[in-house]
N, C-alpha and C positions, 0 to 999 in steps of 0.2 A: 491640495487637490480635492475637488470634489469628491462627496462620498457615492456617486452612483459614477464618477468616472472611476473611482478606487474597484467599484466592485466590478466595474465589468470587465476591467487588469484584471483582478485575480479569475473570475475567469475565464478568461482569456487562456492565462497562464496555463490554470489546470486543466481546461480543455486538450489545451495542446501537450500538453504532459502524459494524460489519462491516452491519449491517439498515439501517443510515443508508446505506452506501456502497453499496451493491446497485443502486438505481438509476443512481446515474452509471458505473456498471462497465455496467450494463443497456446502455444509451445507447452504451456505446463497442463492447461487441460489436455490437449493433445497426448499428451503421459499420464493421464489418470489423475494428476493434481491440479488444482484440489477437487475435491468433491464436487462432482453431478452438479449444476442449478447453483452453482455458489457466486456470485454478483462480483462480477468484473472489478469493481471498482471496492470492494468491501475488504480485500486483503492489501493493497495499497495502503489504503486512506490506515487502516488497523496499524501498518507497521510507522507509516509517517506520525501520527500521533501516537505511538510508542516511540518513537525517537526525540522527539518533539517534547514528551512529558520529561523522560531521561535528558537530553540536552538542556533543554532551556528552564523548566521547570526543577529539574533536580541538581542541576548543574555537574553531571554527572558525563563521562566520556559515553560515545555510543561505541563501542568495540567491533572489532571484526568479527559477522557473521551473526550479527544484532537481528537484521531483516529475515534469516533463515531461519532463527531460534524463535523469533514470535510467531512466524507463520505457523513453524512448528508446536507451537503452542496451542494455536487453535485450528488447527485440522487435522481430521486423525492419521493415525499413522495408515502406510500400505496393509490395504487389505483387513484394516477395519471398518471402512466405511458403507 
């Protein structure tokens, strides 16, 4: 396959991924999380290459509740922000 047909699958792909995830990001500012002005796309992408470093690069299980504990990592807690 082509490398500019490769790139425009992927995306494709993550277009239509990131349109999927909108709603649940929705939902969570909506709750105050996360933080004010925090880029739609910047807590996704953080936890898929957090998974991604742990799965494929460390060969390492990614465990239940993996996506809650990074996010949790990098945005503050309620009501310190």
């Amino acid at each position: 396959m082509p490398d500019d047909e490769l790139a425009s699958l992927n995306r494709d792909f993550f277009a239509d991924r990131f349109s999927r995830e909108q709603p649940v990001f929705a939902r969570a500012a909506a709750r105050g999380e996360p933080p004010p002005g925090t880029d739609p796309m910047l807590l996704p992408g953080l936890v898929a290459g957090a998974a991604g470093m742990r799965a494929l690069l460390r060969s390492e299980p990614v465990p239940p509740g993996f996506a809650a504990a990074a996010v949790g990592a990098v945005t503050p807690a309620r009501g310190d922000a």
